[in-house]
Backbone bond lengths (Angstrom), bond angles and torsions (degrees), N, CA, C in turn:
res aa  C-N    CA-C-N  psi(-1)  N-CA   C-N-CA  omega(-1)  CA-C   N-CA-C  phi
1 X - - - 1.456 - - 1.524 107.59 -
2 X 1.297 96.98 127.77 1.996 86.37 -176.82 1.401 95.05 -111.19
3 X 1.813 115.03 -178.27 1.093 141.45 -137.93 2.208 95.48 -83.84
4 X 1.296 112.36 -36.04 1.517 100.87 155.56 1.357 129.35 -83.98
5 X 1.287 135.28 -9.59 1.153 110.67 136.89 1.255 144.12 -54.84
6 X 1.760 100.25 -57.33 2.040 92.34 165.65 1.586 124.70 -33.55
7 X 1.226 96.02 -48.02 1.662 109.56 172.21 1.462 109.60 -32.98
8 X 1.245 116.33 -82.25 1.466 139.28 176.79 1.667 94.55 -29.88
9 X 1.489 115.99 -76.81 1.528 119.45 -154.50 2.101 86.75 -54.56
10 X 1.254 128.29 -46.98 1.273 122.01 -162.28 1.687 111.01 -67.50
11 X 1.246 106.14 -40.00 1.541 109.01 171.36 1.691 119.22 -63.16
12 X 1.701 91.64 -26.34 1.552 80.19 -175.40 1.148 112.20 -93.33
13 X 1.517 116.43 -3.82 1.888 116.23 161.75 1.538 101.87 -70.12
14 X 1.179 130.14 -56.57 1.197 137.39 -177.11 1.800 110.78 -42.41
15 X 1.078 107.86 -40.33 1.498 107.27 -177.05 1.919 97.89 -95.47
16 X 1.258 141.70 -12.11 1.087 119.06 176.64 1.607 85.84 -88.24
17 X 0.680 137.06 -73.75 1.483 132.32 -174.56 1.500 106.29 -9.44
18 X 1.151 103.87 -62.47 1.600 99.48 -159.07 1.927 95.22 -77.48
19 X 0.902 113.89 -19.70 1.697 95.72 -176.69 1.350 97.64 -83.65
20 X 1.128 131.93 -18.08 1.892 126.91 -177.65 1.955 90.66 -78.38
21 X 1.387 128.66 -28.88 1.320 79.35 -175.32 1.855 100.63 -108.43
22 X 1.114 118.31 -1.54 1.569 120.44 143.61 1.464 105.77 -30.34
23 X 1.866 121.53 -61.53 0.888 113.37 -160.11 1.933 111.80 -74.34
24 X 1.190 105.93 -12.81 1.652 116.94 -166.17 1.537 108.94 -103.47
25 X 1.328 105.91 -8.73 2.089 109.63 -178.87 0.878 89.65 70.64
26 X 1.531 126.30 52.01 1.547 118.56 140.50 2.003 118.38 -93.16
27 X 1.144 100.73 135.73 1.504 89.94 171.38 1.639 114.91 -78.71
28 X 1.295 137.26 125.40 1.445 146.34 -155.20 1.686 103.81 -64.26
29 X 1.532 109.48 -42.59 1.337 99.56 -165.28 1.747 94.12 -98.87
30 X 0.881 148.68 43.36 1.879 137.98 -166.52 1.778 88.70 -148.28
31 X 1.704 114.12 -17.10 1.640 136.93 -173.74 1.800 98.87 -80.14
32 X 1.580 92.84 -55.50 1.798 110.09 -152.68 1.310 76.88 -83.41
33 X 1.586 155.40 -63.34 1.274 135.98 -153.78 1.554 129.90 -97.32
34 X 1.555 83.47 -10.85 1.888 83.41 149.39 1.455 117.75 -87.43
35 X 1.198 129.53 -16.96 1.779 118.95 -169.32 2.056 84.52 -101.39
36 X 1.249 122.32 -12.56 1.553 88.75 -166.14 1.703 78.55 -93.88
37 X 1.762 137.85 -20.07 1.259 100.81 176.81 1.314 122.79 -54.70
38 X 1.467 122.81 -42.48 1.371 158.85 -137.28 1.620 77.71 -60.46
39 X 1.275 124.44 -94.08 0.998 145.64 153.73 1.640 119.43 12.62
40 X 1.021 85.94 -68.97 1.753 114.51 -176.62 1.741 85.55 -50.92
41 X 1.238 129.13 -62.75 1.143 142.93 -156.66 1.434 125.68 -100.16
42 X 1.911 96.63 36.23 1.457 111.10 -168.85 1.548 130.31 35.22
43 X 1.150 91.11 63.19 1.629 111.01 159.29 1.482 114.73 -68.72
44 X 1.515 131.42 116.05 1.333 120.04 -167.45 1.639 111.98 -82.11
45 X 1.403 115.52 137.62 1.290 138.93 156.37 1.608 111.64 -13.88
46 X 1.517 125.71 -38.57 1.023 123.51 -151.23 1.688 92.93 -115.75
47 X 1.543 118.74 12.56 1.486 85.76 164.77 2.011 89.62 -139.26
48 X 1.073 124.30 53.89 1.164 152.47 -177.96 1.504 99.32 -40.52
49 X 1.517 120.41 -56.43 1.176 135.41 156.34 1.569 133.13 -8.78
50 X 1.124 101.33 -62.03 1.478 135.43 179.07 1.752 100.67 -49.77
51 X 1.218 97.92 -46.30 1.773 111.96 176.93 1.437 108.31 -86.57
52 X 1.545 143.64 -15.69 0.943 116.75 154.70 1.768 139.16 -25.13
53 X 1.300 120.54 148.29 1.603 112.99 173.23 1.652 102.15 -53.73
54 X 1.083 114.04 -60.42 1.529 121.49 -153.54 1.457 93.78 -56.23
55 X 1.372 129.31 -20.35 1.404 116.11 -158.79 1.544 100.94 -109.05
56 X 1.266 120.50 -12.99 1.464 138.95 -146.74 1.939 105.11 -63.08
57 X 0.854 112.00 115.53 1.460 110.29 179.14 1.652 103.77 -133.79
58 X 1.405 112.12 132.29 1.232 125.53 -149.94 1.612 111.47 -84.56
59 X 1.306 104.63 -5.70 1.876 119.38 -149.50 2.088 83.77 -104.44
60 X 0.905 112.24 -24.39 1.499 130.60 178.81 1.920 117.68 -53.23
């Protein structure tokens, strides 16, 4: 697998992502910078969920 494919497979997570929370009334960037603080700020592995789009609540 070379270095434009990864590309491809990463863009195309990047773009299903963002149409699932298009599809859920999520706003994309209030989505991407609450879960990468979350994260940032040891969000545990085991409730990963919680950060889903579908679950995504902004007040969190």
């Amino acid at each position: 697998m070379g270095p434009l494919h990864a590309l491809g497979r990463t863009w195309s997570r990047i773009a299903s992502l963002t149409e699932t929370m298009k599809i859920k009334n999520v706003e994309p960037f209030a989505y991407l910078k609450a879960t990468i603080e979350a994260i940032a700020n040891g969000h545990p592995k085991s409730r990963i969920d919680v950060r889903l789009p579908w679950n995504f609540n902004p007040s969190r």
